[in-house]
N, C-alpha and C positions, 0 to 999 in steps of 0.2 A: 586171589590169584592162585591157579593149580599148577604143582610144582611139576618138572619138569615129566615126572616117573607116573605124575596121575595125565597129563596130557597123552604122554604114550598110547596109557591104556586105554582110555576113552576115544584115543584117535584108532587104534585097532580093533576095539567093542565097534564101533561104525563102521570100519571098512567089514566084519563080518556079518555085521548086522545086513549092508547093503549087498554084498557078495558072497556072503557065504563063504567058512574057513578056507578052503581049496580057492577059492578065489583071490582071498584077500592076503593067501602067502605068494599067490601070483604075482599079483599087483605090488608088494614089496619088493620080490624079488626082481621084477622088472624094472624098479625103480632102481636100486641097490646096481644093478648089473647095465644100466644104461646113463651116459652122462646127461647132465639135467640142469636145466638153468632156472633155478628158482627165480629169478629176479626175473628172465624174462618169461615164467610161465603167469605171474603175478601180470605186468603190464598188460600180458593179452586176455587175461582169465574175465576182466570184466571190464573190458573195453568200451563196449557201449552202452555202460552206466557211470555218470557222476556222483561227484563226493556226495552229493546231498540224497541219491536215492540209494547208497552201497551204505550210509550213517541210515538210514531210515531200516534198510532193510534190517542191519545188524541189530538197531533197537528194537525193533519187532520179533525178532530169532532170541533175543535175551530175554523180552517181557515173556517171551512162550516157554522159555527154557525155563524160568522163574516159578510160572504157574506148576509148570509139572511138576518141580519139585515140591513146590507147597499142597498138593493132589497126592502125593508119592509121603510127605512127610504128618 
């Protein structure tokens, strides 16, 4: 499990990976500056998938995540 300080970074390495630095202090600051309901952005995020295809997917995003780093190490 990654402690609280390497999730940060790795959640920020992807938002710039995906949007690019100037983007990705956007999208924080948007976030930061607008009220937010995580619990109901969860509910609607994957609404029309079940437990059993959002556990598949997850397993699938691990075993890939896996590989790269055994490619990488």
């Amino acid at each position: 499990m990654s402690t609280d300080t390497e999730v940060r970074v790795r959640g920020f390495n992807a938002l710039v990976e995906a949007l690019g630095p100037v983007e990705a202090e956007r999208f924080i600051a948007l976030l930061l500056r607008e009220p937010f309901d995580y619990t109901q952005w969860q509910r609607s995020l994957w609404a029309e998938q079940g437990v059993h295809e959002l556990s598949q997917a997850a397993m699938a995003l691990r075993a890939s995540s896996s590989e790269d780093m055994e490619e990488e190490g």
